[in-house]
N, C-alpha and C positions, 0 to 999 in steps of 0.2 A: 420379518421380511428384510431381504437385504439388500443395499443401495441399488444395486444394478435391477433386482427386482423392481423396487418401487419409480423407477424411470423411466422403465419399458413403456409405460403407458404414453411419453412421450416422442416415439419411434416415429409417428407419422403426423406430426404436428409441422406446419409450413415452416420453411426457414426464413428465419431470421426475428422466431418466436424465441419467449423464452425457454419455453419446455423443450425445443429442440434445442437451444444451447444447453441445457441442463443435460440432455441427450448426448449431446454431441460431450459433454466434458466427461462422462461416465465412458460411454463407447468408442470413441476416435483416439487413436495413438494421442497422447499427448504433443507431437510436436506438430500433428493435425489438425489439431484442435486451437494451436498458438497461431498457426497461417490461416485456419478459416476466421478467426475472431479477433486478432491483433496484428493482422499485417498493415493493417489502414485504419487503426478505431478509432473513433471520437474522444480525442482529446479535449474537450471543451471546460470539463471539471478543473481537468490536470491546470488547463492554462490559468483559469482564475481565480486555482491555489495559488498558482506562481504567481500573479500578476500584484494580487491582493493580501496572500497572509507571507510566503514566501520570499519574496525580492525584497518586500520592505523588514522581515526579522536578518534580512541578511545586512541592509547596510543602516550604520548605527545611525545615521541621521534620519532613518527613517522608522525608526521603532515603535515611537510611539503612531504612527497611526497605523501598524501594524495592530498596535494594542488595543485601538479603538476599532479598525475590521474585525479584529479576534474576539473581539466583545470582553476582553478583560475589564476590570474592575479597576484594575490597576498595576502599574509596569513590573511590580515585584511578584508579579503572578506566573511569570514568562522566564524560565532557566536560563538566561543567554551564554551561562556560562557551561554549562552541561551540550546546546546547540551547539555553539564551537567547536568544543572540545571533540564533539561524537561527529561532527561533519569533516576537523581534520582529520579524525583516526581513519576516517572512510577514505580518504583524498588516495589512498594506495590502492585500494581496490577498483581496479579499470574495469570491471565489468558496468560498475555504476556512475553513468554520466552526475554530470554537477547537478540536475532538477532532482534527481532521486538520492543523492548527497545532503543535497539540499531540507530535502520533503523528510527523510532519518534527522537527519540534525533538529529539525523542527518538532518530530516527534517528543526528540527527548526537551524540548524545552519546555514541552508541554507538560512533561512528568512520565510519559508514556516508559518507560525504562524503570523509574524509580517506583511508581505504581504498581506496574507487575514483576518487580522485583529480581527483573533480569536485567543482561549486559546485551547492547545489537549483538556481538557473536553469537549467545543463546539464542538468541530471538531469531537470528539467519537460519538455526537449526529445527526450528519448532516445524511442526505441519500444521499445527494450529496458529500461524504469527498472526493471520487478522484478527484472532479474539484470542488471546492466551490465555483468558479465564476459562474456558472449555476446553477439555481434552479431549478435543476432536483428533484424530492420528490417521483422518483420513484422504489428507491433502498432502500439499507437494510443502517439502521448506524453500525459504528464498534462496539459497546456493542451490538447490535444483532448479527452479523455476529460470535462476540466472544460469542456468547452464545449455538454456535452449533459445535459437533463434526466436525472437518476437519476445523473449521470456519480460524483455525491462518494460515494452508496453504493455503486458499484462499488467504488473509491477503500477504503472502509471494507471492505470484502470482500476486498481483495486484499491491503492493506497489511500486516497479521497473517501472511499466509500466504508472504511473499517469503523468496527461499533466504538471503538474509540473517540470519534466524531462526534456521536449522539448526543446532545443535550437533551436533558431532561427540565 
């Protein structure tokens, strides 16, 4: 059965369901599908990344209770020097404001880079970048996705949400 197959069934599902988002992301132009669902989405996740693990990994006076929202163990658990590093290298790329600069830098302090064994440029290439352990090759990569109006609030919508996140 193939994708477009097994979606059909949510063709006539009311909007603002998930199955018609799932709908609408198989069948709708893609940059259809960015202005029905990220021209005004709920930021709410995004802000209390920023507020709470974010704003505070960025200024060094505040690290440490970054490290205690973070649930670290302990402050050598947190790359800060990989987060820098990968947040300057991004500073050139104008497609991505400072919070998604920001939210990549954070990644890699986490290990996110070192873990899956790639560089952000690979990782902007992937179609799988929310799980790179799946070779899914059926999504869009982040220079796509940043190549369409609304693409950075998808971006802010999805970033929070990668299995990367999960604790176990």
């Amino acid at each position: 059965m193939t994708e477009k197959e097994r979606v059909l069934k949510y063709k006539d599902y009311p909007e603002d369901s998930v199955g018609k988002r799932v709908y609408d992301s198989v069948f709708l132009p893609f940059q259809e599908y960015l202005k029905k669902y990220y021209t005004n989405p709920d930021l709410s996740t995004w802000n209390i990344w920023q507020a709470k693990y974010l704003e505070p990994a960025f200024d060094k006076n505040r690290h440490e209770e970054m490290i205690k929202n973070f649930g670290y163990v302990s402050i050598d658990k947190h790359d800060f020097e990989s987060q820098y590093r990968i947040y300057q290298e991004l500073e050139s790329d104008k497609r991505l404001d400072k919070e998604i600069r920001r939210f990549i830098g954070f990644l890699a302090g986490n290990h996110f880079f070192k873990n899956h064994n790639i560089t952000w440029q690979e990782w902007f290439t992937m179609k799988n970048w929310s799980h790179p352990i799946h070779k899914n090759n059926d999504g869009r990569t982040i220079n796509e996705i940043l190549g369409f109006k609304y693409g950075s609030n998808m971006l802010k919508c999805s970033l929070p949400q990668m299995p990367h996140w999960k604790r176990f």
